[in-house]
C-alpha positions as CSV (number, residue, x, y, z in Angstrom):
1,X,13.1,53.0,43.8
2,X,14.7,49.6,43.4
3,X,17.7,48.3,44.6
4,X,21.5,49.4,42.5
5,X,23.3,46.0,41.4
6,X,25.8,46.7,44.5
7,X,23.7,46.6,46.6
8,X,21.2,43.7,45.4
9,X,24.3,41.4,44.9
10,X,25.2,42.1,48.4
11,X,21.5,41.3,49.5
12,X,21.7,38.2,47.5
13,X,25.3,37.1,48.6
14,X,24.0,37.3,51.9
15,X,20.2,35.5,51.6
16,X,22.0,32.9,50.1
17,X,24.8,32.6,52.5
18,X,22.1,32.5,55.3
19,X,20.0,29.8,53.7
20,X,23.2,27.8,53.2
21,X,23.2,27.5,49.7
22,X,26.8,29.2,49.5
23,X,30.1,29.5,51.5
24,X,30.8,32.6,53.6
25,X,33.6,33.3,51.5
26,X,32.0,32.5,48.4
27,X,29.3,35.2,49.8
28,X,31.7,37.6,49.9
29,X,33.8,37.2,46.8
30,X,29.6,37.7,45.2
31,X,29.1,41.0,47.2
32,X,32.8,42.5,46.5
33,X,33.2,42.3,50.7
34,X,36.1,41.4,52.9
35,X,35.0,37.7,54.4
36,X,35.4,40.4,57.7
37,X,32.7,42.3,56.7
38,X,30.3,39.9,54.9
39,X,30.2,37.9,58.1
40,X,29.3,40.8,59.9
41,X,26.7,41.6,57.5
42,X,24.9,38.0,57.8
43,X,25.4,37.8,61.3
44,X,23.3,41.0,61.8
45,X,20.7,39.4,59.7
46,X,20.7,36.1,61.3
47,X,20.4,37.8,64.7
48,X,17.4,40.1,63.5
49,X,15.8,37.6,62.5
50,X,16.7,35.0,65.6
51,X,15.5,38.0,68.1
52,X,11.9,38.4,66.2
53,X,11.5,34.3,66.9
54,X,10.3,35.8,70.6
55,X,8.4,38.6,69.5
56,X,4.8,38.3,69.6
């Protein structure tokens, strides 16, 4: 089952705050998130993906 429009706006806020293409706040304002919380979603995201850099 695919993704509700809440949630993919949120996964696409997010992608596209990572890759730079949009502000953090814009990010948020996209996903209907506090700035509070859409930084904390990105920053688990950034950190997932930082950690798996050292994985083999």
């Amino acid at each position: 089952m695919g993704l509700g429009y809440s949630d993919f706006m949120k996964k696409k806020a997010k992608d596209d705050y990572i890759a730079g293409k949009i502000s953090l706040s814009k990010a948020a304002k996209i996903a209907n998130l506090t700035v509070w919380e859409m930084q904390s979603l990105a920053s688990f995201k950034v950190s997932a993906q930082a950690y798996s850099q050292f994985l083999p």
